[in-house]
Structure formats: C-alpha cells, structure tokens
VMD Tcl script that builds the backbone (N, CA, C; Angstrom):
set m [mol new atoms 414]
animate dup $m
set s [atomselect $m all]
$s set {name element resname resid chain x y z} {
  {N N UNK 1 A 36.459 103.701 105.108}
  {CA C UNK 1 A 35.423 104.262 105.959}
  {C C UNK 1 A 34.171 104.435 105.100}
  {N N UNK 2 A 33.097 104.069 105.561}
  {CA C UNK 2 A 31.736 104.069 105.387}
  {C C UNK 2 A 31.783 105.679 104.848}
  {N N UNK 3 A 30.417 105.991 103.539}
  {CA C UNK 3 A 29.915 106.924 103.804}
  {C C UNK 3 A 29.629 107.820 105.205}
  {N N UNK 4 A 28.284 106.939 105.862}
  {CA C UNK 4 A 27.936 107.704 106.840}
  {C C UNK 4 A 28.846 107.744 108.205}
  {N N UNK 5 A 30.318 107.397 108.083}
  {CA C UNK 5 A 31.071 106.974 108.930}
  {C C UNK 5 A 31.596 108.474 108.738}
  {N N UNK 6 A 32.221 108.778 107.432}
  {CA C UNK 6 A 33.041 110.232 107.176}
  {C C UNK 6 A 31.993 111.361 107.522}
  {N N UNK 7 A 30.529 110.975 107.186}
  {CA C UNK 7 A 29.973 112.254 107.561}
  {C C UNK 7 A 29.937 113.143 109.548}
  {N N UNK 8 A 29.995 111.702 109.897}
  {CA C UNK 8 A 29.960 112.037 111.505}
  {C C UNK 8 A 31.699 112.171 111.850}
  {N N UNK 9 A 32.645 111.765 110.857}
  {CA C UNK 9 A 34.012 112.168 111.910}
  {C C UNK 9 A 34.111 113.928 111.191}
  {N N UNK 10 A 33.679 113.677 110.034}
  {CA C UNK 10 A 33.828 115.434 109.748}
  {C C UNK 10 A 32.727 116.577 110.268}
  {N N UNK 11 A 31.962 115.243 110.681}
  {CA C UNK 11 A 30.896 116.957 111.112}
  {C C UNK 11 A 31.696 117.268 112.464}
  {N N UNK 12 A 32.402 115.858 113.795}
  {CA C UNK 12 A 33.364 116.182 114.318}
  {C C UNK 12 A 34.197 115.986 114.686}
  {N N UNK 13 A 35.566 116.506 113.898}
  {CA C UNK 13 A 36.347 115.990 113.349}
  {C C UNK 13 A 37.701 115.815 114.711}
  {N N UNK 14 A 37.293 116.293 115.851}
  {CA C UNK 14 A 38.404 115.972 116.573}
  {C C UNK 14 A 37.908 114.607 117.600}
  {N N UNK 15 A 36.541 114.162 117.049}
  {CA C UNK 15 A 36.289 113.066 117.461}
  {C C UNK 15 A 37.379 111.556 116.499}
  {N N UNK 16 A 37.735 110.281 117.235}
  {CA C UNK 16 A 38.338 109.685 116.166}
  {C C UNK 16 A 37.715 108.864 115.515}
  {N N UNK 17 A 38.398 108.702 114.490}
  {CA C UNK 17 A 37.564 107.901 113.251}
  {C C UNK 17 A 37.087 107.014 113.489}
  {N N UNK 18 A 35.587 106.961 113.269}
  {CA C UNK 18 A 34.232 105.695 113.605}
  {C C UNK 18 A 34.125 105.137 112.210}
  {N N UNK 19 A 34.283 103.584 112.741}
  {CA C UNK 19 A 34.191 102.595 112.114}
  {C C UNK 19 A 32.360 101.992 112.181}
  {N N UNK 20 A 31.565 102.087 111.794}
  {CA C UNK 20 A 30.570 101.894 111.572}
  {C C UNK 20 A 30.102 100.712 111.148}
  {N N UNK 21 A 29.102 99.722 111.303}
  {CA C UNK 21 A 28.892 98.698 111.100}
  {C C UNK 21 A 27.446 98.860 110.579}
  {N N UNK 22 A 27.299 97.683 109.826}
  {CA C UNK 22 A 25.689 97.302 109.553}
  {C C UNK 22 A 25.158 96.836 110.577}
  {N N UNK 23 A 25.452 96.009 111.254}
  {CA C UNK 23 A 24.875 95.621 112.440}
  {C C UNK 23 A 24.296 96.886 112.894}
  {N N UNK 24 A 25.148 97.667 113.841}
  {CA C UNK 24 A 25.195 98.938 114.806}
  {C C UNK 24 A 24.175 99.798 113.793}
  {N N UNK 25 A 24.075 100.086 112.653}
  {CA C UNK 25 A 23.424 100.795 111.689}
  {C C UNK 25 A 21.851 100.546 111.829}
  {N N UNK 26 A 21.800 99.207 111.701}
  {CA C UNK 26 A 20.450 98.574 111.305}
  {C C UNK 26 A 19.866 98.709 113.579}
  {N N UNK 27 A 21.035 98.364 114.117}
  {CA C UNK 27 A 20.180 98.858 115.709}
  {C C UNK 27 A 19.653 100.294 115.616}
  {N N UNK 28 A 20.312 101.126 115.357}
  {CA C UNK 28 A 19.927 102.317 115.356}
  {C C UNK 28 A 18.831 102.396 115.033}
  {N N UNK 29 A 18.403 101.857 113.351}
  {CA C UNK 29 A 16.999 101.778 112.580}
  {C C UNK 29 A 16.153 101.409 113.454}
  {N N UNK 30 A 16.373 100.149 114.186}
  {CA C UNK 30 A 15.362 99.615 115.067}
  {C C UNK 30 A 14.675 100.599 116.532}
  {N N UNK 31 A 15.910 101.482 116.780}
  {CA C UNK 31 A 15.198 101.939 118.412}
  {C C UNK 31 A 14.765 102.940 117.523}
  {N N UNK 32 A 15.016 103.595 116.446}
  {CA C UNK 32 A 14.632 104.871 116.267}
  {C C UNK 32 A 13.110 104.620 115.936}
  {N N UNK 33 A 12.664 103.714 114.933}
  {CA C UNK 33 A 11.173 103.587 114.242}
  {C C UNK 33 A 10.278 102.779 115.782}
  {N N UNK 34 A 10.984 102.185 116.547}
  {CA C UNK 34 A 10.387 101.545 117.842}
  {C C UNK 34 A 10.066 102.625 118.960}
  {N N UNK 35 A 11.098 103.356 118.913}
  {CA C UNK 35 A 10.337 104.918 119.777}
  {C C UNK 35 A 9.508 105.513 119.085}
  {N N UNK 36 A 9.559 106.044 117.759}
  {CA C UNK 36 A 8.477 106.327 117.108}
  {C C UNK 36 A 7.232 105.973 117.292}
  {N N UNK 37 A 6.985 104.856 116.724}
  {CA C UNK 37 A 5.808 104.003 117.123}
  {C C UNK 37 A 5.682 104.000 118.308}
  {N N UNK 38 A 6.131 103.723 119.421}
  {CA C UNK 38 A 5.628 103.818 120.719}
  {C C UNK 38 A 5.070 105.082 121.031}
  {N N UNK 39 A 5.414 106.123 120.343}
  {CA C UNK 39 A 5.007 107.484 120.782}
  {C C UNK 39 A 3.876 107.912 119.726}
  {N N UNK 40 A 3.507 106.928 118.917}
  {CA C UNK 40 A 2.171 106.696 118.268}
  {C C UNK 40 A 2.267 107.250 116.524}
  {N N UNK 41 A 3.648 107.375 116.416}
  {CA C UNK 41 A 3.781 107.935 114.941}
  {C C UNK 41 A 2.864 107.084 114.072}
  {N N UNK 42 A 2.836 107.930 112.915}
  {CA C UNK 42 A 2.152 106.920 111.977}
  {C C UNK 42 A 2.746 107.197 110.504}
  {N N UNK 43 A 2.533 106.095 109.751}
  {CA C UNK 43 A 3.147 105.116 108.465}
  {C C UNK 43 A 4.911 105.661 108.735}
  {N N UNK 44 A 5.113 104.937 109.417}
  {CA C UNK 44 A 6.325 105.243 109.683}
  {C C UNK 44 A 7.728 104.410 108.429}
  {N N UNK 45 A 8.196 104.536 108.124}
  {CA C UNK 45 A 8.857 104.191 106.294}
  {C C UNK 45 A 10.340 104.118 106.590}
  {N N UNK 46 A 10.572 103.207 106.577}
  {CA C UNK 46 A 12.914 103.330 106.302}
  {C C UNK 46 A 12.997 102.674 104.488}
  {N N UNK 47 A 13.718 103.832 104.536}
  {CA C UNK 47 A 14.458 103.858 102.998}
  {C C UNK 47 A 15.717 103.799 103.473}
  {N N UNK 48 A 16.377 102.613 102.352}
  {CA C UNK 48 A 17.579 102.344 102.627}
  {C C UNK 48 A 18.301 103.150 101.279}
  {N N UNK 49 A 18.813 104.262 101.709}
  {CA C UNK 49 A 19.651 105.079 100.401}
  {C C UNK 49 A 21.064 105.059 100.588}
  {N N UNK 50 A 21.640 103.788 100.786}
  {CA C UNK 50 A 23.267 103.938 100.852}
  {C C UNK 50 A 23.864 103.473 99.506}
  {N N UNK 51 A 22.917 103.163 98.913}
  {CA C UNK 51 A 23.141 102.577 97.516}
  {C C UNK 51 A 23.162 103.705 96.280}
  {N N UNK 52 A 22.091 104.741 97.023}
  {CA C UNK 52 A 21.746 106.105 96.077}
  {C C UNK 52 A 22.513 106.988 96.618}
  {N N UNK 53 A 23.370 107.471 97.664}
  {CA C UNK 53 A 23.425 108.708 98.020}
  {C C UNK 53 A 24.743 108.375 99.659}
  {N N UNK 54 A 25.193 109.591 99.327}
  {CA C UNK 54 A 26.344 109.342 100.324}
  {C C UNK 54 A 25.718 110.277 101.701}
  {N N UNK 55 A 24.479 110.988 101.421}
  {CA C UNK 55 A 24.342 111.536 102.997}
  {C C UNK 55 A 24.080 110.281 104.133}
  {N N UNK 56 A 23.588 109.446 103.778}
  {CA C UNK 56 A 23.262 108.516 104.826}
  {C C UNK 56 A 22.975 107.268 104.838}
  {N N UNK 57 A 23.005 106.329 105.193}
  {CA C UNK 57 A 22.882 105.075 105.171}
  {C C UNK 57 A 20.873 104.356 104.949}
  {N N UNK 58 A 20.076 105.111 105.858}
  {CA C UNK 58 A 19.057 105.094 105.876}
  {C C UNK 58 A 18.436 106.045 106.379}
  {N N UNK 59 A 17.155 106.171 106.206}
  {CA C UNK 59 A 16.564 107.454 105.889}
  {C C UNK 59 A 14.919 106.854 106.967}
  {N N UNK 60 A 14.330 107.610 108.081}
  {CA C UNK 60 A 13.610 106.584 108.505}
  {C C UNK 60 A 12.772 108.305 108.884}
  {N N UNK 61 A 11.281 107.757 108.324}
  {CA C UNK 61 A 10.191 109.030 107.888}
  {C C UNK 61 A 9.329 108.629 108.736}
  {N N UNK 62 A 8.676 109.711 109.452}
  {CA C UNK 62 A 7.227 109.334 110.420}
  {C C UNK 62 A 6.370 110.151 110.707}
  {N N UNK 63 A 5.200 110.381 110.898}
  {CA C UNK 63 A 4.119 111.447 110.722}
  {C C UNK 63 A 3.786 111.566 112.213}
  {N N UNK 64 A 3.877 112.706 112.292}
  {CA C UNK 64 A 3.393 113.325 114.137}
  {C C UNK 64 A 2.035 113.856 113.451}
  {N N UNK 65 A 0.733 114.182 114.090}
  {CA C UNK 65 A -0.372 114.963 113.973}
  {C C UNK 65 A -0.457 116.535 114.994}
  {N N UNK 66 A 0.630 116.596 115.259}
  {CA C UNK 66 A 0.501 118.184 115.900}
  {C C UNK 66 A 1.761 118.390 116.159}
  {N N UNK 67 A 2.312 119.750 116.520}
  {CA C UNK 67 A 3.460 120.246 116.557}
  {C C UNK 67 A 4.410 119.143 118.213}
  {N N UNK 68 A 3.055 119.336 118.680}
  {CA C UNK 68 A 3.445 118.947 120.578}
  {C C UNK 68 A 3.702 116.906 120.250}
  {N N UNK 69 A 3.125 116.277 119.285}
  {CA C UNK 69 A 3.664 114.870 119.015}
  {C C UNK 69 A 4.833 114.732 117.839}
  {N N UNK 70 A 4.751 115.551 117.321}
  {CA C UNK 70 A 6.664 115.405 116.597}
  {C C UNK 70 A 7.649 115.705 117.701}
  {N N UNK 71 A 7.515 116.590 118.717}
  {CA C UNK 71 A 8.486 117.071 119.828}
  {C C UNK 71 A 8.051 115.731 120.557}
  {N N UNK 72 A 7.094 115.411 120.948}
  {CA C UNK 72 A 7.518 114.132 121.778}
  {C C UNK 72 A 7.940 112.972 121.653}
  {N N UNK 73 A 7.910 112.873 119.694}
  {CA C UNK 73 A 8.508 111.745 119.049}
  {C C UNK 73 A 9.690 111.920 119.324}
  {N N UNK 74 A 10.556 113.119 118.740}
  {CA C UNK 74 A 11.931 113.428 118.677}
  {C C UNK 74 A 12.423 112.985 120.038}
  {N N UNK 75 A 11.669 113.446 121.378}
  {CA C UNK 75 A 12.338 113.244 122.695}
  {C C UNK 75 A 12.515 111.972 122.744}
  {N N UNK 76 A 11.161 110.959 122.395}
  {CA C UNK 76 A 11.391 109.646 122.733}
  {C C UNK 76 A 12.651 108.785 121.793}
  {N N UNK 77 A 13.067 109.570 120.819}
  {CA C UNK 77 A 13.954 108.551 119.909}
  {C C UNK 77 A 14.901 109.243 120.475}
  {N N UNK 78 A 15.328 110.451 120.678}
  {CA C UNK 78 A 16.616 110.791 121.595}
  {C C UNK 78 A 17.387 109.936 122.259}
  {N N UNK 79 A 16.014 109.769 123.575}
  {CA C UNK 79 A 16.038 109.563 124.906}
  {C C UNK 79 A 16.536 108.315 124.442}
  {N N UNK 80 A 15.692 107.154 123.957}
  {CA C UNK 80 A 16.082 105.900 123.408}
  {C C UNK 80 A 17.291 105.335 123.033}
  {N N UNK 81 A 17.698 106.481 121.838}
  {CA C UNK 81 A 18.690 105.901 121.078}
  {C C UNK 81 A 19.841 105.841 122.286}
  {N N UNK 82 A 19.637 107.087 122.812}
  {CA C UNK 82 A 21.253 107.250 124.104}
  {C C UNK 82 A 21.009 106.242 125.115}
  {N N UNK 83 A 20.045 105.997 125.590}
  {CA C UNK 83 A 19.978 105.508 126.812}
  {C C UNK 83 A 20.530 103.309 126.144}
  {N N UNK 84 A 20.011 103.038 124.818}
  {CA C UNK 84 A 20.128 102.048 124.476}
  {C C UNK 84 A 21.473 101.260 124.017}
  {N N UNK 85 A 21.457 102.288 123.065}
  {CA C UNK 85 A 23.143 101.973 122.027}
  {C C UNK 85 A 24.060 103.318 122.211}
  {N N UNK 86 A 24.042 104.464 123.506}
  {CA C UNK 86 A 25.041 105.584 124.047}
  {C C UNK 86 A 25.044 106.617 122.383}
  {N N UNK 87 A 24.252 106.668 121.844}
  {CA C UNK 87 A 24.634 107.367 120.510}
  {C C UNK 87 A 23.638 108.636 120.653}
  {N N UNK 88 A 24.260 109.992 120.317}
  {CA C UNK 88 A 23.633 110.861 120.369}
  {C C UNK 88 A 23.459 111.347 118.996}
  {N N UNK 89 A 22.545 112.108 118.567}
  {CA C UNK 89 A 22.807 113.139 117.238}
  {C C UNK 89 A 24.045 114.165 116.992}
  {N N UNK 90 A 24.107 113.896 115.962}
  {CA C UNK 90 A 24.934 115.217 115.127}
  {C C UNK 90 A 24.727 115.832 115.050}
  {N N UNK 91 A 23.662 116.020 114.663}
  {CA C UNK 91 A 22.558 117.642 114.364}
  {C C UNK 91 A 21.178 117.234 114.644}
  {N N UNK 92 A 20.763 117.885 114.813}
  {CA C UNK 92 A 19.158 118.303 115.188}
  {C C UNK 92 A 18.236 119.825 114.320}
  {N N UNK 93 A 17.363 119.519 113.134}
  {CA C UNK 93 A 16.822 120.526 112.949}
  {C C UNK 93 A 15.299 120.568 113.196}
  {N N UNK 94 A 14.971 121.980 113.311}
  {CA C UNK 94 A 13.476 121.763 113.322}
  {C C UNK 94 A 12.534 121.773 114.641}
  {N N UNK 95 A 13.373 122.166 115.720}
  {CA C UNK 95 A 12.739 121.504 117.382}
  {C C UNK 95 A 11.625 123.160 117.348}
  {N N UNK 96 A 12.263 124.206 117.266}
  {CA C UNK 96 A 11.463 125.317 117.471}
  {C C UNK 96 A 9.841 125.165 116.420}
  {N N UNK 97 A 10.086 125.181 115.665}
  {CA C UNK 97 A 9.094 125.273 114.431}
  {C C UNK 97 A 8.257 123.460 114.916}
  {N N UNK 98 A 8.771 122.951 115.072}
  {CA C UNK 98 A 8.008 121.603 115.177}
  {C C UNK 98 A 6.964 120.884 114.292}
  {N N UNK 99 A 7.168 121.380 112.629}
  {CA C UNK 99 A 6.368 120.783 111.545}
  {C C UNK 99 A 6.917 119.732 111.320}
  {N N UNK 100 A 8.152 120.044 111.077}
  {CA C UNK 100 A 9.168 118.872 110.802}
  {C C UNK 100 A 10.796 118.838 111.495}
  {N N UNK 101 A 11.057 118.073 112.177}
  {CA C UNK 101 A 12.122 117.943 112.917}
  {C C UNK 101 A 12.795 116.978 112.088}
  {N N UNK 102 A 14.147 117.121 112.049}
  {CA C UNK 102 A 15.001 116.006 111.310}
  {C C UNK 102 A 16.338 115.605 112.498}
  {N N UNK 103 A 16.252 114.715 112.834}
  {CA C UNK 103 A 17.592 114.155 113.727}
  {C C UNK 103 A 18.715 113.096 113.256}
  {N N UNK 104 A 19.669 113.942 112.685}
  {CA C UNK 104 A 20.786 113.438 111.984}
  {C C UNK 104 A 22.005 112.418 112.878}
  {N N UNK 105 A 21.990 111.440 112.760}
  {CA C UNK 105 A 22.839 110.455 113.596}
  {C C UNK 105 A 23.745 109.784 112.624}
  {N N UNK 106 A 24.012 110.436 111.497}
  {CA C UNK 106 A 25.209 110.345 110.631}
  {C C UNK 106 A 25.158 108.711 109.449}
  {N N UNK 107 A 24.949 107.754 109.656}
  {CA C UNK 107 A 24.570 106.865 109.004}
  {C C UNK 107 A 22.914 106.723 109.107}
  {N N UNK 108 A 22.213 107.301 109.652}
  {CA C UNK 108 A 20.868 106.977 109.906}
  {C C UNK 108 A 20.141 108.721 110.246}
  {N N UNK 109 A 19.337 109.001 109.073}
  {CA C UNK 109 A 18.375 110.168 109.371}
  {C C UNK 109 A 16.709 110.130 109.615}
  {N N UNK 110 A 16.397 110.682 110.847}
  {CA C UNK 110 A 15.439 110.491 111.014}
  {C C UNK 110 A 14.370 112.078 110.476}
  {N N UNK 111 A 13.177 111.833 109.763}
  {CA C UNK 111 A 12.524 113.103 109.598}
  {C C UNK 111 A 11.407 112.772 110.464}
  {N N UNK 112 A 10.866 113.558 111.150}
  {CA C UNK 112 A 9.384 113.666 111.821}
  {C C UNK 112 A 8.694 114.698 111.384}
  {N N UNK 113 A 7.349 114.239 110.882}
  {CA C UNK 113 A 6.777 115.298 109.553}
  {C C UNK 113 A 5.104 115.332 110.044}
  {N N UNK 114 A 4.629 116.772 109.911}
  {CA C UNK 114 A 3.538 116.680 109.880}
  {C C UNK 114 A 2.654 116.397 108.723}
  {N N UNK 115 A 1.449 115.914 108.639}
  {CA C UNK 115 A 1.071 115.291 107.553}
  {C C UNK 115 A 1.263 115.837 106.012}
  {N N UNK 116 A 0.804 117.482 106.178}
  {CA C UNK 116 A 0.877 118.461 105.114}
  {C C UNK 116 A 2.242 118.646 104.753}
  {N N UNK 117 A 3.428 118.425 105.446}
  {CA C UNK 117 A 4.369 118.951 105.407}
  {C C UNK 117 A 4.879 116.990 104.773}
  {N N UNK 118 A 4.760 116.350 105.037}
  {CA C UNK 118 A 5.054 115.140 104.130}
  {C C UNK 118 A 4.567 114.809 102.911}
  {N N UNK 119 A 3.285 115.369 103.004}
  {CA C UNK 119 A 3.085 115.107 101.472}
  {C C UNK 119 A 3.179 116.029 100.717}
  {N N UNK 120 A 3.538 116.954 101.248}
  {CA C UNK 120 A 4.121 118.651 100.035}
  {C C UNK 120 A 5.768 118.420 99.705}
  {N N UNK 121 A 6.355 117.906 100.739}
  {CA C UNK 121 A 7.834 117.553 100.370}
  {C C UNK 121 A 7.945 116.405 99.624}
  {N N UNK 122 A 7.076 114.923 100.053}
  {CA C UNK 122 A 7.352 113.439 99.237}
  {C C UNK 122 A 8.774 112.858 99.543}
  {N N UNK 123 A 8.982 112.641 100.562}
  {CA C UNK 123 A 10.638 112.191 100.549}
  {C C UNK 123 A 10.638 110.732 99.655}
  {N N UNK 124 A 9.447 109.989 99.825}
  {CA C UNK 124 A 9.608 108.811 99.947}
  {C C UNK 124 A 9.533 108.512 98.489}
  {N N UNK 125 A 8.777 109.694 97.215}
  {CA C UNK 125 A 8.889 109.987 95.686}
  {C C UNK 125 A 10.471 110.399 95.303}
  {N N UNK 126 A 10.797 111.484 96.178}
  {CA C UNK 126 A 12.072 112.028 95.790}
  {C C UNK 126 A 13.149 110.836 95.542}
  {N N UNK 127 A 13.036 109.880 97.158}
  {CA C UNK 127 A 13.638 108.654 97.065}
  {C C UNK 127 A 13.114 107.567 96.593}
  {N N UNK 128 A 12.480 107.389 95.597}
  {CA C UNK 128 A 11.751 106.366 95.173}
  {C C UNK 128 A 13.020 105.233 94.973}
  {N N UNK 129 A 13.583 105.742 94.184}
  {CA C UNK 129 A 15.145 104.760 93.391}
  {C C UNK 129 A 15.469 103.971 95.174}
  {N N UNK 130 A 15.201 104.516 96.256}
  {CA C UNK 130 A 16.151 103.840 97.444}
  {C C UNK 130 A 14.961 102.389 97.816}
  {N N UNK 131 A 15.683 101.633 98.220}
  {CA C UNK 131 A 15.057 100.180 99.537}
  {C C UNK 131 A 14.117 100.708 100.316}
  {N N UNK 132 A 12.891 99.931 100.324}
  {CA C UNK 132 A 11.888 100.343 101.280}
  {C C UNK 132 A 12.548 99.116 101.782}
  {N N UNK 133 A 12.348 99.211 103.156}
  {CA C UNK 133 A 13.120 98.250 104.198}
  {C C UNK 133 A 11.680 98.109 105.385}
  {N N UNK 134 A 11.144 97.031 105.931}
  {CA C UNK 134 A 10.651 96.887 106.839}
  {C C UNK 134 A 11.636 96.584 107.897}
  {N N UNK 135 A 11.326 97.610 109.131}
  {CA C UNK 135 A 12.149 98.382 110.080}
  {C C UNK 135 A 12.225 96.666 111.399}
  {N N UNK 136 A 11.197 96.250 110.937}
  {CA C UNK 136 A 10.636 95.368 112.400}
  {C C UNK 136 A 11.655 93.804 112.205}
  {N N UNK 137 A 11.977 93.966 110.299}
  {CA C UNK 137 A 13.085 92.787 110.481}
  {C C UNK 137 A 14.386 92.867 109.892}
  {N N UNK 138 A 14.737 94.289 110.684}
  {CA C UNK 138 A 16.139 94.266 110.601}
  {C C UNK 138 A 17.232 93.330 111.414}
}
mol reanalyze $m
mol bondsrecalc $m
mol representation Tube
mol addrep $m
C-alpha cells in the first residue's frame, strides 16, 4: 500500500483498504488545480513530494485574494472533485478563518493561501527538495 493510500485507510480505518493509483492520483491533481483556476486562483504550483515525505503524494498550492475567494476556491474543488472522480476529503482545515484552507484527500493536499499568508509560510522553499510538476500535463 501506497503512502498516501495508509494515510486515508487510517484516518478511516473501518473504511477498506484503498489501493491507489497514479493514474487516479494525477486525476485528482488535475480537477483540483482546474477548479482552482476556474475560480480565478493565482500561481497556482503542484509539488510532487512522494519522493520526500510520506504525508502525501502531491502537494497542490494556490493564492485566493480575500477570505470570500479561498472559500469559493475550496467549494469549487470540493464540488468538482465529488461530482467528477466521487472522492471526498479526509479532512478539511481552515473554512472558518479563511486565510488559508487546506483540503486533505489523502494522496493529494490542497492549500488555499492568502497572499501574506503564502509568503510568510513558503511551502514551496520548505519543499524546495520536491517536483515542481506542471498540473496541465499530467
């Protein structure tokens, strides 16, 4: 079993064991940074850290400019991901506060960041060592 395969049967664990694919992995990447962008994010970034790190397979970063467009990013990649490939999140942080929302889908994490709040954290320094991956040719 995949890293990000064990993280989603243990976060729940009376779900049964998901077999995870690159394929199915790399769709995910695609509706998630494609709702993004449709909902007008900007420099939107997938780091591929399955090579660095066992939380997740890829790591996909995007800048909202107000509290009310990270909440409508998050809705639109929700709405997307379920309605496309039936996959919901694991966790969800961040919806109240709305600087930064993170939506955990177990092989694939999404952060939605306001500008100040991306460049005071740097995910994309922290992860420098990971794959910058262009999202559009997965």
């Amino acid at each position: 079993m995949q890293n990000h395969a064990k993280a989603e049967y243990y976060a729940n664990p009376t779900a049964p064991e998901l077999d995870h694919d690159e394929e199915r992995t790399q769709e995910t990447v695609r509706w998630v940074a494609q709702a993004a962008e449709d909902r007008k994010a900007e420099d939107i970034t997938v780091l591929k850290v399955s090579e660095v790190s066992y939380l997740a397979d890829y790591f996909v970063i995007a800048t909202g400019f107000s509290h009310v467009q990270i909440r409508a990013i998050y809705q639109a990649i929700a709405k997307q991901v379920e309605e496309e490939i039936q996959r919901v999140p694991i966790r969800i942080e961040g919806q109240r506060e709305g600087a930064w929302i993170l939506i955990d889908y177990g092989d694939v994490v999404v952060h939605i960041m306001l500008p100040e709040e991306r460049e005071f954290y740097s995910l994309e320094a922290f992860w420098g060592h990971a794959e910058r991956v262009d999202w559009s040719t997965l």
